[in-house]
C-alpha beads as a LAMMPS data file, in Angstrom:
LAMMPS data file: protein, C-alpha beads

97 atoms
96 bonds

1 atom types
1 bond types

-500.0 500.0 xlo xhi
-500.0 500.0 ylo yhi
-500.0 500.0 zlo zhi

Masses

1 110.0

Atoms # bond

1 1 1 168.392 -45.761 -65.919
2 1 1 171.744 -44.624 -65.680
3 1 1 173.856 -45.404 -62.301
4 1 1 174.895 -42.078 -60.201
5 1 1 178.075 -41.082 -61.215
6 1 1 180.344 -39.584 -59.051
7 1 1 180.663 -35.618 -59.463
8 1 1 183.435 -34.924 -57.201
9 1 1 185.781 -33.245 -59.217
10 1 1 188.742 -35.056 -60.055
11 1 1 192.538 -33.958 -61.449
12 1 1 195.425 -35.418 -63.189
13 1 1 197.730 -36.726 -60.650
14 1 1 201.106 -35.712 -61.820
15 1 1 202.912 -37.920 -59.605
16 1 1 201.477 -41.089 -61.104
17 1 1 200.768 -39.901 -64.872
18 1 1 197.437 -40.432 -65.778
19 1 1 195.649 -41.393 -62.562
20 1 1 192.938 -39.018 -61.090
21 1 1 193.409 -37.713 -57.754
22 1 1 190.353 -36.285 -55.592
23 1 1 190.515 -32.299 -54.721
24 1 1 188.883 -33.131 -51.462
25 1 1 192.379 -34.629 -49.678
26 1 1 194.375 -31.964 -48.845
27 1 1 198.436 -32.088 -50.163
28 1 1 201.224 -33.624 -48.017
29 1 1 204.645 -32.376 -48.189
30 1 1 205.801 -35.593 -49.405
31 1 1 203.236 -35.389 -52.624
32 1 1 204.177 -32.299 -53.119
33 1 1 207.989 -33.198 -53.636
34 1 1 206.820 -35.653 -55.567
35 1 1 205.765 -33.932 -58.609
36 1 1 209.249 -33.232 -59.497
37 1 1 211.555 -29.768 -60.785
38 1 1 207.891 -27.868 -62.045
39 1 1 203.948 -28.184 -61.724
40 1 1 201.295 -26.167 -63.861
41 1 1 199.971 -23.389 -62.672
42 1 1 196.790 -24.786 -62.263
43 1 1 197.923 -27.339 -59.691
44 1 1 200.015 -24.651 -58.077
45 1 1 197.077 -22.800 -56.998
46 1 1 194.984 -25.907 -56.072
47 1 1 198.108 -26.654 -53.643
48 1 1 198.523 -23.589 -52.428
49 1 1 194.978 -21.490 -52.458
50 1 1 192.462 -24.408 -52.452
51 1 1 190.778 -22.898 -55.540
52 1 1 189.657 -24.512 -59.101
53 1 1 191.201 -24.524 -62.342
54 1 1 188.457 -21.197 -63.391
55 1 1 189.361 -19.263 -60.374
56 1 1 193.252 -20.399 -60.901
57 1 1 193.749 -18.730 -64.336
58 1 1 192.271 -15.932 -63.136
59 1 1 195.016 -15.487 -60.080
60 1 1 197.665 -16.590 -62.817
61 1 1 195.950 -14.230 -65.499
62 1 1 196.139 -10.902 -63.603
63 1 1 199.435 -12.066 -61.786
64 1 1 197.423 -12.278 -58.074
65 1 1 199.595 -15.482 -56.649
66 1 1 202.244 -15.637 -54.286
67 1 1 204.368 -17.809 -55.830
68 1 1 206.820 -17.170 -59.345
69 1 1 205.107 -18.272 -62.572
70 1 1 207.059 -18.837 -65.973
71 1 1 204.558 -18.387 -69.167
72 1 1 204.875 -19.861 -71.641
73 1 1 202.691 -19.518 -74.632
74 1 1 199.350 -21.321 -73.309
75 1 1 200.959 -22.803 -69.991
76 1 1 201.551 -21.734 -66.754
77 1 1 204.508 -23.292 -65.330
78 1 1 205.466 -23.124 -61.610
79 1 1 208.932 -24.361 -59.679
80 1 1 207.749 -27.178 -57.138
81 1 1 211.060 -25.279 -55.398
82 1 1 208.695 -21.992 -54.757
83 1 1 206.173 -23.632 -53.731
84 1 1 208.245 -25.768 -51.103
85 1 1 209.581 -22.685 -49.838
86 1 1 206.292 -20.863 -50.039
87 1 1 204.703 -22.947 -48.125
88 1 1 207.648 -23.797 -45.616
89 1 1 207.955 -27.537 -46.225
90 1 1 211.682 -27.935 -45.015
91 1 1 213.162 -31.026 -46.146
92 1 1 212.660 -32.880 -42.868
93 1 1 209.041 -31.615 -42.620
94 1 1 206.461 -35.178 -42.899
95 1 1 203.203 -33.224 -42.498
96 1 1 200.300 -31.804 -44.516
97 1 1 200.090 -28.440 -47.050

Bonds

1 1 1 2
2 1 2 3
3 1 3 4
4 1 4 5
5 1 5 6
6 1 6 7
7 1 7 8
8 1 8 9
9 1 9 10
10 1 10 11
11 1 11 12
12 1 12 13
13 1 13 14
14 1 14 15
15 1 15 16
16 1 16 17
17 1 17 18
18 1 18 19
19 1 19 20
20 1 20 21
21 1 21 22
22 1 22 23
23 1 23 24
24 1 24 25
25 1 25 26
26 1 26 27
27 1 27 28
28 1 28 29
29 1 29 30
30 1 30 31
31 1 31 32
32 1 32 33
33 1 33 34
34 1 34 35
35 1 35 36
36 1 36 37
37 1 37 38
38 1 38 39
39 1 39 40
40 1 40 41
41 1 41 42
42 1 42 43
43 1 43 44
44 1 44 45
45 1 45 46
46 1 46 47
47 1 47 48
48 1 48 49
49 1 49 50
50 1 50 51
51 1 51 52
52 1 52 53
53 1 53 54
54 1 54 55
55 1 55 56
56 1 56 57
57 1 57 58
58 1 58 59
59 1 59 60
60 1 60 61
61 1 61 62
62 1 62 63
63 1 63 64
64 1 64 65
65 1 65 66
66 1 66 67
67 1 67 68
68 1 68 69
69 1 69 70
70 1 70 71
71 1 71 72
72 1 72 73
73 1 73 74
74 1 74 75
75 1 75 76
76 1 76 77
77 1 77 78
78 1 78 79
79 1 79 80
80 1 80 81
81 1 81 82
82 1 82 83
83 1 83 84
84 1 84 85
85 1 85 86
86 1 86 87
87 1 87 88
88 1 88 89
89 1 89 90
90 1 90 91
91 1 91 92
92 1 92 93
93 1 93 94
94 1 94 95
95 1 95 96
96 1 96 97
């Protein structure tokens, strides 16, 4: 018999490149910063509306987020900078998303 297997769902961390990252913990500001000048659009709307990567194209699809989006052919590419300011993470702000 197989062991259980986790089924938490799991993302790419693009912070660290490659590792996973549970949904369940919610963003800091500091992680946030962290994934540099842009994010995909998917992870924009994980950070922002607490929503999976189905319900996320649909917000990006029919242009339903809060937040500027660049496309680009297949991709959905977001400014960390937006969503900073979005979400009103000030540079000396230590706390959650």
């Amino acid at each position: 018999m197989a062991p259980e297997r986790d089924v938490t769902t799991h993302r790419r961390d693009s912070s660290t490149r490659g590792h996973l990252r549970k949904r369940s913990a919610p963003w800091t500001a500091d992680e946030i910063r962290a994934l540099g000048v842009r994010v995909d659009g998917v992870t924009a709307c994980e950070i922002v509306y607490n929503v999976g990567r189905t319900r996320a194209y649909e917000l990006l699809g029919a242009g339903e987020v809060d937040f500027p989006v660049i496309h680009r052919g297949r991709r959905y590419v977001v400014p960390t900078s937006a969503l900073v300011a979005l979400l009103g993470l000030g540079e000396d702000d230590q706390g959650a998303a």
